[in-house]
ZABA-386716 format. One line per 10 residues: number of its first residue (from 1); their letters; for each residue z negated, y, x negated of N, C-alpha, C. Coordinates in nm, 2 decimals. Layout:
NUM = A = Z Y X Z Y X Z Y X | ...
//
This chain:
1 = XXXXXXXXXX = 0.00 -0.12 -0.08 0.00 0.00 0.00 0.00 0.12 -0.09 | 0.06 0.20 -0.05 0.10 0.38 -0.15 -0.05 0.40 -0.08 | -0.15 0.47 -0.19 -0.27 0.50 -0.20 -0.28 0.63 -0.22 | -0.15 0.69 -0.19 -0.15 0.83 -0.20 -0.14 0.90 -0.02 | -0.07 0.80 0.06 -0.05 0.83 0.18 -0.24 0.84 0.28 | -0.19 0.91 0.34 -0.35 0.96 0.44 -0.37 0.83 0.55 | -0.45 0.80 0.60 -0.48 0.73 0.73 -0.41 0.76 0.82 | -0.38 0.92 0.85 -0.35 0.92 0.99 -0.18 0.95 0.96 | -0.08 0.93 0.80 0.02 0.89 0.79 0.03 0.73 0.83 | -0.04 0.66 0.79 -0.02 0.52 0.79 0.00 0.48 0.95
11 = XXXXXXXXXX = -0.12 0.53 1.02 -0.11 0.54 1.18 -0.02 0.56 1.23 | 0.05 0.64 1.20 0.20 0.71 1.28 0.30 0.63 1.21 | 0.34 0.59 1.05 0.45 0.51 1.06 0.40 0.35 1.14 | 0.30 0.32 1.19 0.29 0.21 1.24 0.34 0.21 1.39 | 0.31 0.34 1.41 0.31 0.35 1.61 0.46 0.38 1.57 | 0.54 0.41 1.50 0.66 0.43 1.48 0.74 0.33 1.50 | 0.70 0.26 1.43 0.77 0.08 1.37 0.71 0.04 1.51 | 0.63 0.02 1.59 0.60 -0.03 1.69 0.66 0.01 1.81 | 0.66 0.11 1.83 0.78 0.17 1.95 0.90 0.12 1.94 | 0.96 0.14 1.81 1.13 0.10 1.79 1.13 -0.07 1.83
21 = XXXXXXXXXX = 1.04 -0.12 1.75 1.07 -0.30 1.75 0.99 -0.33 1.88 | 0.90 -0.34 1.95 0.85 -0.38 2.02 0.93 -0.51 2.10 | 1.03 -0.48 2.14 1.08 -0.55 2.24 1.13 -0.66 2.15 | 1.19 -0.60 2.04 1.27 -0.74 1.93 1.14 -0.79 1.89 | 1.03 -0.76 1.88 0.88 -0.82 1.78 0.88 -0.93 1.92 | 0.85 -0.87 2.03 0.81 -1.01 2.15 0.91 -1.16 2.16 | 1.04 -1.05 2.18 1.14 -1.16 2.14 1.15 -1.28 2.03 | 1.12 -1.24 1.93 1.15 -1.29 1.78 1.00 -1.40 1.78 | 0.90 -1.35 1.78 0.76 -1.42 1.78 0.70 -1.51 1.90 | 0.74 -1.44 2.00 0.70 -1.54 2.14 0.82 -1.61 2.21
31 = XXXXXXXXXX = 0.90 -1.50 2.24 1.05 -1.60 2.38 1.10 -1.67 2.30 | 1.13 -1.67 2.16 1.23 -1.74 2.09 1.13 -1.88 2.03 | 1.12 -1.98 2.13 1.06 -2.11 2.09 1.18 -2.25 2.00 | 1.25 -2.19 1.97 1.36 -2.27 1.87 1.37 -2.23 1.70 | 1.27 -2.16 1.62 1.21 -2.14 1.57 1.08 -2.13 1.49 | 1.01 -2.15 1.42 0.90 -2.15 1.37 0.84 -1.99 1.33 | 0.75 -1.98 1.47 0.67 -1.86 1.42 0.55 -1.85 1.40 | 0.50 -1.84 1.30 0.32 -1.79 1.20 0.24 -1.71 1.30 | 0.35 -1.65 1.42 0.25 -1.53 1.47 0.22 -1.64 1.58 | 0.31 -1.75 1.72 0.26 -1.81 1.78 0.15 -1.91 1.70
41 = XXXXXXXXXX = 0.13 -1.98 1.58 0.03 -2.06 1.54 -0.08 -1.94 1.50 | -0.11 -1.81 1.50 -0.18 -1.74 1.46 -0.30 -1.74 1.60 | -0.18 -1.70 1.69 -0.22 -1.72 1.86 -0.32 -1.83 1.86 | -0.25 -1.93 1.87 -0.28 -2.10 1.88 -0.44 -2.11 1.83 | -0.46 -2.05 1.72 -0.58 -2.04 1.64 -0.69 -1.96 1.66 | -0.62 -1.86 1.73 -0.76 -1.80 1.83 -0.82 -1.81 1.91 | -0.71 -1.88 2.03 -0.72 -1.93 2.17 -0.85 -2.08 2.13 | -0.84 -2.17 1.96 -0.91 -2.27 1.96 -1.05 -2.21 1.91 | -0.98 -2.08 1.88 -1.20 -2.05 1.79 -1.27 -2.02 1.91 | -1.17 -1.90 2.01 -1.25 -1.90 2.15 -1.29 -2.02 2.21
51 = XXXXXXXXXX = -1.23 -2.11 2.25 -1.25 -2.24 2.35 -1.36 -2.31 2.26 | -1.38 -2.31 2.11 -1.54 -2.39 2.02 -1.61 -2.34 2.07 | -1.63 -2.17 2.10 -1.77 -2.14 2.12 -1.79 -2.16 2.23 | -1.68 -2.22 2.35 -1.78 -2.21 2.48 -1.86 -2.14 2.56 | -1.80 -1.99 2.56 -1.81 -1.87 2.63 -1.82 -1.88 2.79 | -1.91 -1.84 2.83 -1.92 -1.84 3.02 -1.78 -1.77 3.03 | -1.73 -1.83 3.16 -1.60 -1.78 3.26 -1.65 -1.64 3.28 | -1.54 -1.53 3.22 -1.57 -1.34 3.31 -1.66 -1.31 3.15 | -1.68 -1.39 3.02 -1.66 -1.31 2.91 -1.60 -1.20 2.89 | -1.68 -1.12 2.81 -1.55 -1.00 2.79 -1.49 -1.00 2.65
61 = XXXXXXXXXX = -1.35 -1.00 2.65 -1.30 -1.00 2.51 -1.21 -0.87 2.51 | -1.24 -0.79 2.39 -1.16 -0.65 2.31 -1.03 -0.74 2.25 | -0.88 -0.73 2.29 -0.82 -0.73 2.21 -0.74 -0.60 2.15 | -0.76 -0.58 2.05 -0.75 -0.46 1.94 -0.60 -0.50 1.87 | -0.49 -0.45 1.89 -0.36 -0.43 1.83 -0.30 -0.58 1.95 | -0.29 -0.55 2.06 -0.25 -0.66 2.13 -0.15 -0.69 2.12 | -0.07 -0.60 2.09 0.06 -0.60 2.08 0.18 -0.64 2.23 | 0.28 -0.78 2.24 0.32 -0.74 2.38 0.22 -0.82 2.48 | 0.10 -0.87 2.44 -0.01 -0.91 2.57 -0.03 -1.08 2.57 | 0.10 -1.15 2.48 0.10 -1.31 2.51 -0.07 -1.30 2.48
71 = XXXXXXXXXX = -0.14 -1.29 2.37 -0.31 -1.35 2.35 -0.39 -1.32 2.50 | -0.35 -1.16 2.54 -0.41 -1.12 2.67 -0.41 -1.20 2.80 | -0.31 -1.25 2.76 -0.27 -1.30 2.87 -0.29 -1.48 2.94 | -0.28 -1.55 2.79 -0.37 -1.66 2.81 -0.51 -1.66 2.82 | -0.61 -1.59 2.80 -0.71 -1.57 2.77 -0.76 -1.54 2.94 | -0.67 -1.42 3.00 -0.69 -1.42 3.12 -0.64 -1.55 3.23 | -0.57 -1.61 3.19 -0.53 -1.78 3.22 -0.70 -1.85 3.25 | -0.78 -1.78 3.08 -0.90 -1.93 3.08 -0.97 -1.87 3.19 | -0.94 -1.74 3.23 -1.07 -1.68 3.30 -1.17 -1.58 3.23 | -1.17 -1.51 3.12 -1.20 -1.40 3.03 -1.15 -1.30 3.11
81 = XXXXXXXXXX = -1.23 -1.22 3.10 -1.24 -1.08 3.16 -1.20 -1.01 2.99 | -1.05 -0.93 3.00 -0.98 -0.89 2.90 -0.96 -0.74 2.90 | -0.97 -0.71 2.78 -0.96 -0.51 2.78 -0.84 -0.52 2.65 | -0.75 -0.47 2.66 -0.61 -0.47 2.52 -0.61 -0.32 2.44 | -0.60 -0.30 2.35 -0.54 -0.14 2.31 -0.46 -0.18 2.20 | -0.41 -0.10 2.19 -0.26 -0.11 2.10 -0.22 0.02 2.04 | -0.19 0.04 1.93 -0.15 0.15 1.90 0.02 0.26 1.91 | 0.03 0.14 1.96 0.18 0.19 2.02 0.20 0.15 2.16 | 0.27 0.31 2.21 0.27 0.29 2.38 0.39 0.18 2.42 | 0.51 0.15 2.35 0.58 0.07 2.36 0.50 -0.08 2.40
91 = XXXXXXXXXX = 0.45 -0.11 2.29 0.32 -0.22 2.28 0.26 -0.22 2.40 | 0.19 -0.12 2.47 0.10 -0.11 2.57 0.20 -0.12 2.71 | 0.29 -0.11 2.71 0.41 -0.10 2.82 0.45 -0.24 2.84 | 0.51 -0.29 2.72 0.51 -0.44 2.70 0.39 -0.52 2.76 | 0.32 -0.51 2.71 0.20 -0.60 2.74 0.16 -0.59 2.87 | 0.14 -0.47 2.95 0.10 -0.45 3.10 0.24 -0.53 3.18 | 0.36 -0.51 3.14 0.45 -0.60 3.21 0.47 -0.71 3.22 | 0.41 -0.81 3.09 0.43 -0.94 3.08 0.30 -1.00 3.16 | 0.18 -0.93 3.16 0.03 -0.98 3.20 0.04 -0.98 3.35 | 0.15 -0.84 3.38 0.11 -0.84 3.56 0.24 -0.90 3.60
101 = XXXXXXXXXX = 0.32 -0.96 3.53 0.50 -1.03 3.61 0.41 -1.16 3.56 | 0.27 -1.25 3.54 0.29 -1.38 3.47 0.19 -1.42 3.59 | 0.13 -1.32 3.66 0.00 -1.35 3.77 -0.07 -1.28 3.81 | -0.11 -1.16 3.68 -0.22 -1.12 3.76 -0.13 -0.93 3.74 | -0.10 -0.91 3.88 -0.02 -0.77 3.91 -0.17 -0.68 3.90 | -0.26 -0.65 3.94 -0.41 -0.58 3.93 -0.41 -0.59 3.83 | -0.40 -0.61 3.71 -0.47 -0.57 3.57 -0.40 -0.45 3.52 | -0.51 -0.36 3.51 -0.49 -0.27 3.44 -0.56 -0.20 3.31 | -0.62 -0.33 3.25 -0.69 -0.30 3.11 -0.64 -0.26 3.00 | -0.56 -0.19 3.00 -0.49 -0.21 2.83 -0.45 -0.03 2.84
111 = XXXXXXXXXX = -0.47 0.00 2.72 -0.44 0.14 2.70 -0.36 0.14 2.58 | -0.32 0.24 2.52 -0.31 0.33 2.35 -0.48 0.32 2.31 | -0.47 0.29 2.18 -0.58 0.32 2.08 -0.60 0.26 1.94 | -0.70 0.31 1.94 -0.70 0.30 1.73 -0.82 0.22 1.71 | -0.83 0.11 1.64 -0.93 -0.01 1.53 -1.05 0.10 1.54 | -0.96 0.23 1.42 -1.10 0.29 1.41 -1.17 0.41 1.45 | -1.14 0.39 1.62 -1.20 0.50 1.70 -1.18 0.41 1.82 | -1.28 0.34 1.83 -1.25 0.24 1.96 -1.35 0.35 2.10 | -1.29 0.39 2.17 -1.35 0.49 2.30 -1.39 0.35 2.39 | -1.49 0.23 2.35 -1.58 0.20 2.47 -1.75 0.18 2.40
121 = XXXXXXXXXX = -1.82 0.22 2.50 -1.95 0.19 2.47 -2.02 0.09 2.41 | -2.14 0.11 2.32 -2.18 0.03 2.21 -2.24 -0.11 2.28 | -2.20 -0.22 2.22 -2.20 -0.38 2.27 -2.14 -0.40 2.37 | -2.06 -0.35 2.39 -1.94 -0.40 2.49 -1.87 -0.53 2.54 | -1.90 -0.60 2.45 -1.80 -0.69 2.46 -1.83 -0.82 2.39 | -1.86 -0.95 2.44 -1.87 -1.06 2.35 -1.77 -1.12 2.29 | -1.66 -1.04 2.25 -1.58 -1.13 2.14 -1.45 -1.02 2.16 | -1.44 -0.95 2.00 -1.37 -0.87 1.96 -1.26 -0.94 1.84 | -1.16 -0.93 1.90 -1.02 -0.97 1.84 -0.91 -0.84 1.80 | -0.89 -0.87 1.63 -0.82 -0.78 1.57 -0.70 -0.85 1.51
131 = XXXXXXXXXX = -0.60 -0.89 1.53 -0.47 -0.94 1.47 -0.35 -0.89 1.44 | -0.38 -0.86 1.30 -0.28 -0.83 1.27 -0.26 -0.62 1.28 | -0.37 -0.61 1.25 -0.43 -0.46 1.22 -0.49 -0.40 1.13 | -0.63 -0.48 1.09 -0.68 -0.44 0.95 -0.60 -0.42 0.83 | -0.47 -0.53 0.83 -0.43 -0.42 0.70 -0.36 -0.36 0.70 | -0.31 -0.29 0.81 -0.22 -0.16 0.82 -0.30 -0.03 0.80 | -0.44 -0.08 0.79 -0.55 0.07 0.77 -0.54 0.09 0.67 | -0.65 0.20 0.61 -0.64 0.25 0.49 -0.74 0.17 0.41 | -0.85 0.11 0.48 -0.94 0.06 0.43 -1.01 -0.03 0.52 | -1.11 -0.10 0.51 -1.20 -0.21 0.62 -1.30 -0.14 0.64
141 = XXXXXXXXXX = -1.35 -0.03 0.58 -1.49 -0.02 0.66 -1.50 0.04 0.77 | -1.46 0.15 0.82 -1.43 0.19 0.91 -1.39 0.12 1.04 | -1.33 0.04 1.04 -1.29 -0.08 1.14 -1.38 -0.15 1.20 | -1.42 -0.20 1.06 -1.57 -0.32 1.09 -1.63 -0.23 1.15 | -1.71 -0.09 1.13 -1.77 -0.05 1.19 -1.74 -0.02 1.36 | -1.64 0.00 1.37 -1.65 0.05 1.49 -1.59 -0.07 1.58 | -1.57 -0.20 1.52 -1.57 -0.38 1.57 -1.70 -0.44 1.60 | -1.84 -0.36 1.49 -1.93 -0.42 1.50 -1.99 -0.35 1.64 | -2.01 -0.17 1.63 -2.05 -0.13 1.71 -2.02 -0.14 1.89 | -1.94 -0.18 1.94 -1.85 -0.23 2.03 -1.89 -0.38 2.08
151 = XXXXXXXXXX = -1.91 -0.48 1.93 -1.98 -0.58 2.00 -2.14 -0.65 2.04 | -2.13 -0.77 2.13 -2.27 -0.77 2.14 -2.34 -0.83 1.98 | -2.48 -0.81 2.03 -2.58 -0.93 1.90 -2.49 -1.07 1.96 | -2.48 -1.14 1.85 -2.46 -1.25 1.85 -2.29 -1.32 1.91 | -2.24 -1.19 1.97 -2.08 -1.20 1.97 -1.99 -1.20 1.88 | -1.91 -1.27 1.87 -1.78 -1.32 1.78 -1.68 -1.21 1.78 | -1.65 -1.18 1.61 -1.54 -1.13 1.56 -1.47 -1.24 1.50 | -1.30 -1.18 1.55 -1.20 -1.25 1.47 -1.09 -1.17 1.45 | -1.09 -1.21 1.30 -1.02 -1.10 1.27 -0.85 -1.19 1.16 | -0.78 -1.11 1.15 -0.72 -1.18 1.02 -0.60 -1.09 0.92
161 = XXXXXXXXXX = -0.63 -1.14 0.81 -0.53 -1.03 0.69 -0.44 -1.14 0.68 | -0.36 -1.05 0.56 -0.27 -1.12 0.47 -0.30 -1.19 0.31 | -0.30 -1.27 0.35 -0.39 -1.34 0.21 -0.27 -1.31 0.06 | -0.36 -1.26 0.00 -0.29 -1.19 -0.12 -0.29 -1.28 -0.23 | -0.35 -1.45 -0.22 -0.32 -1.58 -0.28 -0.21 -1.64 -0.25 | -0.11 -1.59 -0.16 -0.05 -1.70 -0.14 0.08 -1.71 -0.25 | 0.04 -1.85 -0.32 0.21 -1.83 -0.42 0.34 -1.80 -0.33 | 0.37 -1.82 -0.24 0.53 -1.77 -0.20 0.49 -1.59 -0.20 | 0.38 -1.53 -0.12 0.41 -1.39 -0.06 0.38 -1.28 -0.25 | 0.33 -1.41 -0.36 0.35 -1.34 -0.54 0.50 -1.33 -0.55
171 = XXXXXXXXXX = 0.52 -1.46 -0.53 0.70 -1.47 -0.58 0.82 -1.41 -0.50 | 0.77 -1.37 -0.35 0.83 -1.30 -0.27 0.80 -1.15 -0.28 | 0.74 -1.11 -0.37 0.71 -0.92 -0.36 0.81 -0.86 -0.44 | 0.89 -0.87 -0.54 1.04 -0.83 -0.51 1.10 -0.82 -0.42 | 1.13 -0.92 -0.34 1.20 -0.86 -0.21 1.13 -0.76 -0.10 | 1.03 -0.81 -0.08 0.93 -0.70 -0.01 0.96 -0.57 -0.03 | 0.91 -0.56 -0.19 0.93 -0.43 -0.28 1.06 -0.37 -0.22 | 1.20 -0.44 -0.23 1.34 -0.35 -0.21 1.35 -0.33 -0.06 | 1.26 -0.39 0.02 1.29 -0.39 0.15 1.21 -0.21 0.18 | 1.15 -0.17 0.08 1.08 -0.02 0.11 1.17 0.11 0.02
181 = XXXXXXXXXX = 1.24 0.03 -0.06 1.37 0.12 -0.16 1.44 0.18 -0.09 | 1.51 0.29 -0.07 1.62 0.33 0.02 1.75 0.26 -0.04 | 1.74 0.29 -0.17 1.93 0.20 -0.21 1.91 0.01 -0.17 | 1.83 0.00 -0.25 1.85 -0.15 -0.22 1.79 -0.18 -0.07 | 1.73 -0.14 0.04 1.72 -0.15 0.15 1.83 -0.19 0.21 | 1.96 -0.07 0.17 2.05 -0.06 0.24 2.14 -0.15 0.21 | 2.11 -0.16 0.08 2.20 -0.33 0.02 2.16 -0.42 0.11 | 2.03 -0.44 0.12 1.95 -0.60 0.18 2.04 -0.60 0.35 | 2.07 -0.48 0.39 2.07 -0.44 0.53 2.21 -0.50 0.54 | 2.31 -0.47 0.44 2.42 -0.47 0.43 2.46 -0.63 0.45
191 = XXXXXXXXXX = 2.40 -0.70 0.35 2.39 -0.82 0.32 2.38 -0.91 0.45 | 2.27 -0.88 0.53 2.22 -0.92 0.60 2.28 -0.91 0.75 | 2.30 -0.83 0.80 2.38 -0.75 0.91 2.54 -0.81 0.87 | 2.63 -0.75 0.79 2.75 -0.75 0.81 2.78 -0.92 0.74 | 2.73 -0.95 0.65 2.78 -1.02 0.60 2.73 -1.20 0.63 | 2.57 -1.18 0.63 2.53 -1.31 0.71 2.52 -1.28 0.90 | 2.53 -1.20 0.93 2.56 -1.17 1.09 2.40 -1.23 1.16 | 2.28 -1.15 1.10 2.19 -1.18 1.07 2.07 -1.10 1.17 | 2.14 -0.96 1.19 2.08 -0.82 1.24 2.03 -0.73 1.07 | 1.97 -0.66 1.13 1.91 -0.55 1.04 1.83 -0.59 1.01
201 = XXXXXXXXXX = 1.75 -0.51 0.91 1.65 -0.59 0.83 1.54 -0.44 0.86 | 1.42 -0.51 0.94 1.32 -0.40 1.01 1.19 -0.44 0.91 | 1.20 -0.30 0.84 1.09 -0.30 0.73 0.94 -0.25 0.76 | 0.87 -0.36 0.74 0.72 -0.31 0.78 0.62 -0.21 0.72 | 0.58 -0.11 0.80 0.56 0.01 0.75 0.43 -0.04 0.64 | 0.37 0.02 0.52 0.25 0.00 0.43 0.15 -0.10 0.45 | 0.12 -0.19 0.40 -0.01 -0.28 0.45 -0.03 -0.31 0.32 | -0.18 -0.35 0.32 -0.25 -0.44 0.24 -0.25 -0.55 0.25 | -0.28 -0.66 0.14 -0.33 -0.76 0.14 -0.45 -0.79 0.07 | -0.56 -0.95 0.09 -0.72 -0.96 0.09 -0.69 -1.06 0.04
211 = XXXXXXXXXX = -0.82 -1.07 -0.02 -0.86 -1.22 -0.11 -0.97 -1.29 -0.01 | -0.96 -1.43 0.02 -1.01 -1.42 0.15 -1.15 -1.48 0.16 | -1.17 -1.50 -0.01 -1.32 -1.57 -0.03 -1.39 -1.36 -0.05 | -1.33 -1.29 -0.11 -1.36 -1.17 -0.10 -1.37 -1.11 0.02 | -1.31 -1.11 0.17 -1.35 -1.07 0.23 -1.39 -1.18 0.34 | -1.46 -1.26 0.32 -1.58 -1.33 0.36 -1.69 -1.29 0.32 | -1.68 -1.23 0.21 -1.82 -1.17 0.15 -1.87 -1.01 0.20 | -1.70 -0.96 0.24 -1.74 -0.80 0.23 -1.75 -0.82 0.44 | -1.73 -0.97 0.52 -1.81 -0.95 0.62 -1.95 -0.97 0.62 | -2.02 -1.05 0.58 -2.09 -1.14 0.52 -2.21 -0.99 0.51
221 = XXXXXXXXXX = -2.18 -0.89 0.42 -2.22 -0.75 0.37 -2.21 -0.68 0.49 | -2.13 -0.68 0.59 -2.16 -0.59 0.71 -2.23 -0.68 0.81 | -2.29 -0.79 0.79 -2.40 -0.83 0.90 -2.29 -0.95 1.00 | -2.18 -1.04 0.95 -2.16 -1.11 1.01 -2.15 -1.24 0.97 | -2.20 -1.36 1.05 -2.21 -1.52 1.00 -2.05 -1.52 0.98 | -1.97 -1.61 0.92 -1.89 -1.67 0.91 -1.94 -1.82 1.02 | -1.81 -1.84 1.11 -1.85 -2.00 1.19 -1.70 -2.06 1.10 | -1.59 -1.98 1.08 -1.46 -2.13 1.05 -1.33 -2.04 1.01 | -1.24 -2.06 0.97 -1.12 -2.03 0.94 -1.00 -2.10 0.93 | -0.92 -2.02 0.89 -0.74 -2.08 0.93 -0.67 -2.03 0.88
231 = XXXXXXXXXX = -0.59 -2.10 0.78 -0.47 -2.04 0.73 -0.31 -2.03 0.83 | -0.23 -1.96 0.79 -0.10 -1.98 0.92 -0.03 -1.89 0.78 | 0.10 -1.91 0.88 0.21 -1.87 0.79 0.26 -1.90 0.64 | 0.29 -2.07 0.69 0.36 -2.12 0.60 0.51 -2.17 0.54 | 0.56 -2.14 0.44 0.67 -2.22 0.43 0.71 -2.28 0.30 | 0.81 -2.37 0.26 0.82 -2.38 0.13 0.90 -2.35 0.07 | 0.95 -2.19 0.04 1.02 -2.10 0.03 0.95 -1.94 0.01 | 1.01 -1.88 -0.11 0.95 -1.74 -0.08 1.06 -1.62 -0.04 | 1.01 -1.53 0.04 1.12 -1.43 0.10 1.24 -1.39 -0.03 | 1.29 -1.43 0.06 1.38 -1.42 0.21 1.41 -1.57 0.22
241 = XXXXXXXXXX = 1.41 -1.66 0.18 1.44 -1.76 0.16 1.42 -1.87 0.28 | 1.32 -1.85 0.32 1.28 -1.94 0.41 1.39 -1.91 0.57 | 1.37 -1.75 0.58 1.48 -1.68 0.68 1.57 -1.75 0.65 | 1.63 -1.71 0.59 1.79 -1.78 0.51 1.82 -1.89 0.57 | 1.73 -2.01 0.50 1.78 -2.11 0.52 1.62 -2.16 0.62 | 1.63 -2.10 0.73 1.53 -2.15 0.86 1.56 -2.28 0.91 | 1.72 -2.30 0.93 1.74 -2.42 1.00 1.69 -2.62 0.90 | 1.63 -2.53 0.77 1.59 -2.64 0.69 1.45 -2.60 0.65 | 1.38 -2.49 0.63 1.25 -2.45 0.61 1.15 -2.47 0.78 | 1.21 -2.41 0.88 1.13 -2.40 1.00 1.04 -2.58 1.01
251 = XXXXXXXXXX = 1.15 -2.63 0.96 1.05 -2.77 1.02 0.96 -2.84 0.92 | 1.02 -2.79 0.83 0.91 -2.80 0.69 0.77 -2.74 0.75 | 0.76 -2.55 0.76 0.64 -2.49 0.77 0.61 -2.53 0.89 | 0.69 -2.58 0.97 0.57 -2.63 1.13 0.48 -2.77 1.07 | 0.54 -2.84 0.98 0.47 -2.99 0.96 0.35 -2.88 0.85 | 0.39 -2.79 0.78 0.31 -2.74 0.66 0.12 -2.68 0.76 | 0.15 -2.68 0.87 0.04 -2.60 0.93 -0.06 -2.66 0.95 | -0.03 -2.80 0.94 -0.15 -2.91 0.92 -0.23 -2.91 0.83 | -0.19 -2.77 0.71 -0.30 -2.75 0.56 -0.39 -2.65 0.62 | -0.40 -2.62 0.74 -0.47 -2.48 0.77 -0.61 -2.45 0.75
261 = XXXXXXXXXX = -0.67 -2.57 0.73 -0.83 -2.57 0.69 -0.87 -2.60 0.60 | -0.71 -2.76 0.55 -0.75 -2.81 0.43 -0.76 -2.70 0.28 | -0.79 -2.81 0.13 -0.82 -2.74 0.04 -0.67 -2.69 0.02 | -0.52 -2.69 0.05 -0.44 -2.65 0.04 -0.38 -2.54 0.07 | -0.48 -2.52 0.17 -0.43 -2.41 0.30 -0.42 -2.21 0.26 | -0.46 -2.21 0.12 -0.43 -2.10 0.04 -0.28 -2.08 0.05 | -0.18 -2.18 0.10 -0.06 -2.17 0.07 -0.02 -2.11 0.20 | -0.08 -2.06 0.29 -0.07 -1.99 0.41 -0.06 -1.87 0.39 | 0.02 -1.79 0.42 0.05 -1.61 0.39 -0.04 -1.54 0.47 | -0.13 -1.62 0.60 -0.19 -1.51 0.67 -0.35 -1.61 0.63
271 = XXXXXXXXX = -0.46 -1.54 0.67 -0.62 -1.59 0.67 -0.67 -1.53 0.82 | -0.72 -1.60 0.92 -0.77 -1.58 1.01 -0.94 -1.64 1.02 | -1.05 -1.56 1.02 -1.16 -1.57 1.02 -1.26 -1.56 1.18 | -1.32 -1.67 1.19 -1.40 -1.57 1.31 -1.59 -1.63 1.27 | -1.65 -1.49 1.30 -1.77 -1.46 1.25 -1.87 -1.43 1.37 | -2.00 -1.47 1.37 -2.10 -1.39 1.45 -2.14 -1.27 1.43 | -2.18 -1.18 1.48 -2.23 -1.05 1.48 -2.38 -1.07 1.48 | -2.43 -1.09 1.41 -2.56 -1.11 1.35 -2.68 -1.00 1.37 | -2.64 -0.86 1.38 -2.73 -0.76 1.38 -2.73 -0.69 1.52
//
């Protein structure tokens, strides 16, 4: 992440990138089930940390960066009493249409908002969900703080980064890197678009990545148990590579998702954690 950019630049290219893609981000990660997507097994992985703890029916769960609503929306399936914010209104448009065209037309929970200015009152909620947010911030404290403040004593956070171990997303940060270049961007675009008939190549605005035995510890330091974890987003290929050739990597990384707990499961590009709120 450029460490010279402000928080409330980072914010705005995100609500930016989110407005434009939104509808392709739903498409690409949820409707399109002929593909292998990290973000549906990300899903998959929350829906099982919720259903371990065995939460009373009419729980309340914060989903924070809901993005187009699929997590909201199963959740409201189990019977969870669900609040969404998103930081892009695209996102929030999205998600109120897929939640009320799937059953339930009365829900009107989901607004615009920010990780780290959450506008509901303190212990709010038994189980706050952040995916796929924390590292588009500038930093974690601020977040946690206002994740912690929001939930009850003894309510569950889950949260998840990008694991900054994983050997493909080392050997893949060249391409990453040109994907933020304006000349070679436009090469990759070129490449990609006209020549493999592929689309455009939609570059994700600034993020971090975590070490994820390191930020076990820096929850660990804000007052939360660790209960379990999950790796996701695997392949055996590093960018662009696995895209490229998907019709031979996709079934590889679906069989690969079976390392998610094991001692292997470092090889997963995302880390998904969920923790008690202790204090």
């Amino acid at each position: 992440m450029n460490k010279t950019k402000t928080s409330e630049l980072l914010k705005q290219e995100l609500e930016v990138y989110y407005n434009r893609y939104a509808t392709e981000y739903q498409q690409a990660h949820y409707s399109n089930t002929t593909r292998y997507s990290p973000l549906q097994f990300r899903q998959n992985y929350i829906e099982e940390m919720i259903d371990n703890e065995d939460l009373p029916s009419g729980a309340r769960v914060l989903d924070v960066g809901c993005g187009p609503g699929e997590l909201a929306l199963n959740l409201l399936r189990k019977g969870f009493n669900v609040t969404a914010v998103d930081i892009s209104q695209s996102m929030v448009d999205t998600a109120a249409r897929i939640v009320k065209g799937n059953g339930f037309p009365e829900w009107n929970e989901v607004t615009v908002g920010d990780i780290e200015n959450l506008e509901f009152d303190d212990r709010s909620f038994d189980v706050v969900v952040a995916s796929g947010v924390l590292e588009y911030q500038k930093d974690d404290e601020r977040s946690l703080s206002e994740m912690k403040r929001v939930l009850k004593k003894d309510g569950y956070l889950i949260l998840n980064v990008t694991n900054k171990n994983c050997p493909n997303r080392i050997m893949g940060f060249p391409y990453d890197w040109s994907k933020q270049w304006g000349p070679s961007a436009a090469l990759l675009g070129f490449i990609k678009s006209r020549l493999l008939g592929r689309g455009p190549i939609n570059p994700l605005p600034d993020h971090r990545s975590h070490s994820p035995g390191k930020f076990d510890q820096q929850l660990s330091r804000s007052g939360f148990e660790k209960v379990c974890h999950n790796y996701f987003g695997f392949g055996p290929l590093p960018s662009p590579f696995n895209s490229l050739f998907g019709i031979i990597a996709s079934p590889i990384a679906v069989r690969m998702e079976k390392l998610s707990r094991g001692p292997l499961g470092f090889l997963g590009g995302g880390y998904i954690v969920i923790a008690r709120n202790r204090q």
